[in-house]
C-alpha positions in Angstrom: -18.4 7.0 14.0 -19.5 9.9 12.3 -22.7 10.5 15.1 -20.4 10.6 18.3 -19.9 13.4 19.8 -16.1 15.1 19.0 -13.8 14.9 21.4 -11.4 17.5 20.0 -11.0 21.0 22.6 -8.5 23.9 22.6 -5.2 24.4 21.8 -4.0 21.6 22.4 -5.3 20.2 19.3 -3.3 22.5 17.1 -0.3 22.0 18.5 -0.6 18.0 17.9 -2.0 18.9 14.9 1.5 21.3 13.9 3.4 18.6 15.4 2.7 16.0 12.8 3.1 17.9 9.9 6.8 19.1 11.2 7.1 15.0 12.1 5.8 14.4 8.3 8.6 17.2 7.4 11.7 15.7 9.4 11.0 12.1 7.6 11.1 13.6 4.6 7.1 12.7 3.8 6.4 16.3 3.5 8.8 18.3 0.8 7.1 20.3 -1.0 5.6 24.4 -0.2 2.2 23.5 -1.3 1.7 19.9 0.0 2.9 21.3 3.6 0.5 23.8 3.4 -2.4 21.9 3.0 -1.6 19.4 5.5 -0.9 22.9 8.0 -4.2 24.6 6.9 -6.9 20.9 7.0 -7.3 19.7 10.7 -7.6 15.9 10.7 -10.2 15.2 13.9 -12.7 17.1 11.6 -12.6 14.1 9.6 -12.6 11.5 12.6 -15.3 12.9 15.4 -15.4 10.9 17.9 -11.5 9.6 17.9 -9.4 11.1 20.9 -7.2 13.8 19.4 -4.0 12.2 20.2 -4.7 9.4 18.1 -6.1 11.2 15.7 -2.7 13.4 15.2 -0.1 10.2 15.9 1.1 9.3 12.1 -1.0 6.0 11.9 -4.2 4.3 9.6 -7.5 4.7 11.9 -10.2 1.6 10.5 -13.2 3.4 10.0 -15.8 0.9 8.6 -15.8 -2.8 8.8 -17.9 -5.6 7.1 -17.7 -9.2 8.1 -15.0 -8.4 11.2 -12.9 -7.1 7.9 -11.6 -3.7 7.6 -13.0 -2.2 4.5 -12.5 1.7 5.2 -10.1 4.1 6.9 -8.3 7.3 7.4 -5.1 6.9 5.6 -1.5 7.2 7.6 -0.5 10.8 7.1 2.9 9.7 5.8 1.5 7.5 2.6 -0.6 10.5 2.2 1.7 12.6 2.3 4.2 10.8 -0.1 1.0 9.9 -2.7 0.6 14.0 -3.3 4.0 14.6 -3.4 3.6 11.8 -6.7 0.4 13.4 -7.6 1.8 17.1 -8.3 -1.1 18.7 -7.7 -1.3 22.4 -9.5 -3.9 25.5 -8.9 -6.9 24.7 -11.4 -6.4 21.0 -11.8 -9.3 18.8 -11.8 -9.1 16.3 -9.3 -10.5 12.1 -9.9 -10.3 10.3 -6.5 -11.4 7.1 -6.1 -12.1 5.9 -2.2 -13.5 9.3 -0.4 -13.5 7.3 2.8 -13.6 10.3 5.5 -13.2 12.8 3.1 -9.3 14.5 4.6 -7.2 13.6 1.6 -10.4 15.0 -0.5 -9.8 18.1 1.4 -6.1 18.2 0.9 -6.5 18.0 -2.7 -8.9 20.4 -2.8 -7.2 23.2 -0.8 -4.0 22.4 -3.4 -5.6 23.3 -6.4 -7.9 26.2 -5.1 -11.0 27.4 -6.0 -10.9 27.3 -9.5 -10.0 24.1 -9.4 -12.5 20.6 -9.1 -12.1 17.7 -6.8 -14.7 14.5 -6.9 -14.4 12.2 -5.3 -15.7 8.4 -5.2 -17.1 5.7 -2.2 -18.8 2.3 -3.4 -20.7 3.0 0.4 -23.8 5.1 0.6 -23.1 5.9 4.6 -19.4 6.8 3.9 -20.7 9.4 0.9 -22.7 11.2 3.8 -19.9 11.2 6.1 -17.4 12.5 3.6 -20.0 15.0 2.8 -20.9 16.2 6.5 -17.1 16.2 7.1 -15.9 18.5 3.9 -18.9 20.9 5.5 -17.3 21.4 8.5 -14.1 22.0 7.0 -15.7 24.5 4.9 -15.4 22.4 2.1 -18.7 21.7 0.3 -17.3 22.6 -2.7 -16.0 19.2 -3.1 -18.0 16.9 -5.0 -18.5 13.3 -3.0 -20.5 10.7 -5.3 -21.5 7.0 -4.5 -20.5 4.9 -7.3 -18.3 1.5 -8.6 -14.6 3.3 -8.4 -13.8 1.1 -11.0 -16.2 3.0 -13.5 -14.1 6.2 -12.8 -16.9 9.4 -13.2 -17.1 10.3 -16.6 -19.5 13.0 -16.2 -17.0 15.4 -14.9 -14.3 14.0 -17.2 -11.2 14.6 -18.5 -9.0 14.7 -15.6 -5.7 16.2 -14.9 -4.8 13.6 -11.9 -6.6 10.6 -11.1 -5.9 9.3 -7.5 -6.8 6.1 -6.1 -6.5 5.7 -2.2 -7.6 2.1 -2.3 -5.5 -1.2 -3.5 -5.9 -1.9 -7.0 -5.2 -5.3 -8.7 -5.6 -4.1 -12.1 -5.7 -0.6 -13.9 -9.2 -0.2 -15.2 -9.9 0.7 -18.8 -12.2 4.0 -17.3 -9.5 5.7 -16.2 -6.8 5.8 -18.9 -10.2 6.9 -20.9 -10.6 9.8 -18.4 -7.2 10.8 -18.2 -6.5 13.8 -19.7 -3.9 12.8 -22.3 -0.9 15.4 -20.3 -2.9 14.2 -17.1 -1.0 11.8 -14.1 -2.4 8.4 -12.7 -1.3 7.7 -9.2 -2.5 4.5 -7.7 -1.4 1.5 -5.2 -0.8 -1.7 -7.5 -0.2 -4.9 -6.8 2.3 -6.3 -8.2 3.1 -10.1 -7.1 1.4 -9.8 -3.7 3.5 -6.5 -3.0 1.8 -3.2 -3.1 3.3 0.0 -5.0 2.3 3.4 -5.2 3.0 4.3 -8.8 2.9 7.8 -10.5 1.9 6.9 -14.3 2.2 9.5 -16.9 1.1 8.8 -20.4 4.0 8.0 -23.0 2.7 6.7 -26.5 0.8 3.8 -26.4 1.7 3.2 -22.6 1.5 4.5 -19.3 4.9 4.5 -17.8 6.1 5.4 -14.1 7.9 8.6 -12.7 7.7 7.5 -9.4 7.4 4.5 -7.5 6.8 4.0 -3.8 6.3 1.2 -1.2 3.0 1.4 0.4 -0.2 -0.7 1.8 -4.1 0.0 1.2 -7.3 -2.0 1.9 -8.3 -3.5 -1.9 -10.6 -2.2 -4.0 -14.1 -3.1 -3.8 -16.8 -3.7 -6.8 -17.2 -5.1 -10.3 -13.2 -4.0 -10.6 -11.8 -5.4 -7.5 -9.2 -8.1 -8.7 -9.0 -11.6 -6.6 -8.8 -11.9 -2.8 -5.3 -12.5 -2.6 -5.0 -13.4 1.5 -5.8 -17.0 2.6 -6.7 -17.4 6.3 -4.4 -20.2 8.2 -5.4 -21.8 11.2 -8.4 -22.3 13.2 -8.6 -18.7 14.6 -8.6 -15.3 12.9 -5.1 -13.0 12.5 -2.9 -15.4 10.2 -2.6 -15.4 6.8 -0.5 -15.4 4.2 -0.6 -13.7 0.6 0.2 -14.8 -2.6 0.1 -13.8 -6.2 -2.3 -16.6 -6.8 -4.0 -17.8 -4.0 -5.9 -20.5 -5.8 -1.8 -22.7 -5.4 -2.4 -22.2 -1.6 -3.4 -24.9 0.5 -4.4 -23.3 3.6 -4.5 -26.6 5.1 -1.0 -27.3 4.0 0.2 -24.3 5.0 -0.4 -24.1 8.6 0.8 -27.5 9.1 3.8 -26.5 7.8 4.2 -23.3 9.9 3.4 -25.1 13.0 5.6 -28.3 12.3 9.4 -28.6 13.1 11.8 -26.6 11.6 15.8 -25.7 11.1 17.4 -21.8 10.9 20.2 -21.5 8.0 22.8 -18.9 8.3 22.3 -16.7 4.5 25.6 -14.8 5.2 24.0 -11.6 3.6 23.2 -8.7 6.0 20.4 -6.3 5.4 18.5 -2.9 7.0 14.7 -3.2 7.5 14.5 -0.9 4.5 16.5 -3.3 1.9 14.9 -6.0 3.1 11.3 -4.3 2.5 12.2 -2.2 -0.5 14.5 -4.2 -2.5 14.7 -7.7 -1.2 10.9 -8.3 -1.3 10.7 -6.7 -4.9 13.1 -9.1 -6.0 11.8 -11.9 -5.3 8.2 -11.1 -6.0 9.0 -10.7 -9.5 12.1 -13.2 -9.6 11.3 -16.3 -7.0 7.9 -18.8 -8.2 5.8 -19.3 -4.9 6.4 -16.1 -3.4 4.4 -15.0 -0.9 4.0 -12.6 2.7 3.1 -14.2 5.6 0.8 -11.5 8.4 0.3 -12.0 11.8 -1.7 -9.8 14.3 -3.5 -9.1 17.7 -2.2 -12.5 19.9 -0.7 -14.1 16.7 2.0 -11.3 16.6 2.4 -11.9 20.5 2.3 -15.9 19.7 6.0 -15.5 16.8 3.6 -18.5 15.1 5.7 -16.8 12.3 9.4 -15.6 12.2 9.9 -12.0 13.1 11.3 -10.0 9.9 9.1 -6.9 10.0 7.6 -5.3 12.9 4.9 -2.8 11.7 3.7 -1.6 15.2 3.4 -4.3 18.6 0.2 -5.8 16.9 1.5 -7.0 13.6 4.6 -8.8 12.3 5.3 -9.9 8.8 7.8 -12.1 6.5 8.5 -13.2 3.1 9.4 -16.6 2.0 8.7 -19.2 -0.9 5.5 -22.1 -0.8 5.6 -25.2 -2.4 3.4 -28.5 -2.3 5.2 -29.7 0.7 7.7 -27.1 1.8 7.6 -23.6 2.9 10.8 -21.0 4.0 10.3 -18.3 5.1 13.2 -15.1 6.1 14.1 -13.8 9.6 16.2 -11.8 11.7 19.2 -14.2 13.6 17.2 -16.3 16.1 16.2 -14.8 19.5 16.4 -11.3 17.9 13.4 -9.3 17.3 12.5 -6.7 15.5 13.1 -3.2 17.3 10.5 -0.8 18.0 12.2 2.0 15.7 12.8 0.8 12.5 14.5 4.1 11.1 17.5 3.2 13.0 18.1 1.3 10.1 21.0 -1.1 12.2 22.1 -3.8 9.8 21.4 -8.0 10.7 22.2 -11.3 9.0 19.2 -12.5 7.2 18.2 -16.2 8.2 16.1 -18.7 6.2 14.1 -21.3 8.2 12.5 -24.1 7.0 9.6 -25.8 7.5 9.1 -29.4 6.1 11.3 -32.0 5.2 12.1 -30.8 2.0 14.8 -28.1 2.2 15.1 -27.7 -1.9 13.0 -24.1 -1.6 15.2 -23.1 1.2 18.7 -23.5 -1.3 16.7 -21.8 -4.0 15.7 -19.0 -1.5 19.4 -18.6 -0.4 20.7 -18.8 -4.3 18.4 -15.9 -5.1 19.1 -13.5 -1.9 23.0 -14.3 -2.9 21.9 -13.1 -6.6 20.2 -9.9 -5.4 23.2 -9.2 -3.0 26.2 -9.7 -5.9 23.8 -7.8 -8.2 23.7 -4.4 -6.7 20.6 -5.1 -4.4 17.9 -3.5 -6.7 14.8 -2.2 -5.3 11.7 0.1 -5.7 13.8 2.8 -6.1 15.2 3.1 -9.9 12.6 0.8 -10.9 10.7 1.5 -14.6 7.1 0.0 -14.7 5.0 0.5 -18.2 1.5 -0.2 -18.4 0.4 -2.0 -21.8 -3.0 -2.6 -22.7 -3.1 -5.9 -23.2 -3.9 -5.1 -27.3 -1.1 -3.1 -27.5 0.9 -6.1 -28.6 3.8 -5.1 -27.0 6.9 -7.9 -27.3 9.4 -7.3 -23.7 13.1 -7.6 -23.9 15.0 -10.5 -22.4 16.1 -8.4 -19.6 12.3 -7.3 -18.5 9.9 -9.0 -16.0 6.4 -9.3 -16.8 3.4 -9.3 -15.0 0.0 -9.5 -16.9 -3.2 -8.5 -15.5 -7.0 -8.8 -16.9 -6.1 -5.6 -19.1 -3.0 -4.7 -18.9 0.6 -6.0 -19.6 3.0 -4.7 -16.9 6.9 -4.4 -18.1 9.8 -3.8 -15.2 13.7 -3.4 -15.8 15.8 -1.4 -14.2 17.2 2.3 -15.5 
């Protein structure tokens, strides 16, 4: 991408450019001075040559590098962007770690925040997207940045300690590298995966732990390298676009699986009505951390157009997605009332009855999917927001309380209540 000629003219492109950024503002992606400014003063199509401007400037991810028909690099949405540096408090003089250059723009960003006396390096696994990042800071007048090819995993301790540590890809685990190159008052902001969801979680030392000040929904391509954790998405069906996730996708039998999503099945009535937003941010939390055999079920290009799966989230008119519970033999999965699909808008935030279909002739997963929405509902509806996560290492030998839910990693021990 990065030898085609640009395709950006005029004025036009500042005004789509200014347009976003006030778009970012209204939705409340955008609130503080110095992250506005930044996102006002770096032009995006510098980053993507070659991309008409009026994609470039619409609030979307642009795929940038693919291996094996898979997506493995791209320009981040503006608004996860947006919301990660507001978590990333970003000061004049701090010394920036970020891990997944990719084109180089949220590089940039971070470097126009903390000025010229501060330090931004940043990390690609790829030698071809190190030279693009490179050739693309240049032209925004950039060099100053520091763009290395290396294992993100590894962190860069030449140029440690840090003062924030970034990661703009997926990570399963936290890597022992960089809590070590943390600067001990420093912040950690990364997307986790937690239970097949993924969370973008502001860490900031506190004893023996790393504990959260901030916790956001979000989505990133994984991690790559000696670090990257297991490939948690299973393919169903003869042809590429379907698959569902899981927390351990060893337990999924893709075979099973698609029989079951393509076999007959019966729509119960849950009672409990939900937005998008509770069922995304608090629903799905829940259950990932409360509900054995959770797991996310994606569909996109003709398999979104196909409702092989039940419509529950509709990210744009390419891609659909639900939650549900797999067993051996049964699967349920959560949708809007039949017939009803999702809108285009999803900020209108409308309330709708939550359905449960079933798929197999077992319905006991269904009743225990039903008892634990009806839980969630009576209990306040937690979600994402008001959530505590604390990092352990795992030799830390720290002993949760009845009321916490655990999730342990390769190296760390992750504890989750409520405050």
């Amino acid at each position: 991408m990065n030898s085609q000629t640009p395709v950006h003219t005029g004025s036009d492109v500042s005004v789509l450019h200014q347009a976003l950024v006030e778009e970012l503002k209204g939705r409340g992606h955008i609130r503080s001075p110095r992250v506005e400014a930044a996102f006002r003063a770096i032009p995006r199509h510098l980053f993507l040559p070659g991309v008409p401007s009026d994609e470039v400037y619409r609030d979307q991810s642009i795929p940038t590098k693919r291996l094996d028909g898979r997506i493995v690099s791209s320009s981040s949405q503006p608004a996860i962007m947006a919301v990660m540096l507001e978590q990333l408090g970003l000061e004049p003089g701090h010394r920036v770690l970020e891990i997944g250059a990719a084109t180089g723009y949220n590089a940039a960003l971070m470097a126009h925040m903390v000025g010229d006396m501060g330090q931004v390096v940043t990390l690609d696994i790829d030698q071809d997207l190190v030279e693009g990042a490179r050739e693309h800071l240049a032209a925004a007048g950039l060099d100053r940045v520091q763009v290395v090819c290396a294992d993100g995993g590894e962190g860069y301790p030449n140029a440690a300690p840090y003062d924030r540590i970034i990661l703009t890809v997926g990570a399963w685990d936290i890597a022992p590298a960089w809590r070590d190159q943390l600067n001990p008052m420093g912040r950690l902001v990364l997307p986790l995966s937690i239970r097949g969801l993924q969370l973008s979680i502001a860490f900031e030392q506190v004893d023996d732990h790393l504990e959260s000040i901030s916790v956001e929904p979000c989505g990133f391509i994984m991690l790559r390298g000696s670090f990257a954790g297991p490939d948690c998405d299973v393919q169903l069906g003869p042809e590429p676009g379907l698959s569902i996730s899981a927390d351990n996708p060893n337990l999924v039998d893709a075979g099973v699986a698609w029989r079951l999503l393509t076999s007959a099945c019966r729509d119960w009535p849950t009672g409990v009505r939900v937005t998008t937003r509770e069922a995304c941010l608090g629903l799905s939390f829940w259950l990932a951390l409360r509900a054995p055999g959770f797991c996310t079920l994606n569909a996109d290009k003709e398999m979104a157009e196909g409702r092989i799966i039940p419509d529950l989230f509709r990210f744009s008119s390419k891609f659909n997605s639900t939650i549900g519970l797999l067993g051996e033999a049964s699967l349920c999965v959560l949708m809007r009332p039949p017939g009803q699909s999702s809108p285009a808008d999803e900020s209108n935030g409308s309330p709708f009855e939550l359905f449960v279909r079933n798929l197999g002739q077992d319905d006991t997963l269904a009743h225990r999917l039903i008892e634990q929405i009806a839980v969630w509902d009576a209990g306040g509806r937690r979600s994402t927001q008001g959530v505590r996560i604390r990092a352990y290492p795992q030799d830390a030998g720290y002993v949760p309380s009845p009321d916490e839910s655990v999730v342990v990693k390769r190296w760390t021990r992750l504890a989750l209540d409520w405050v």
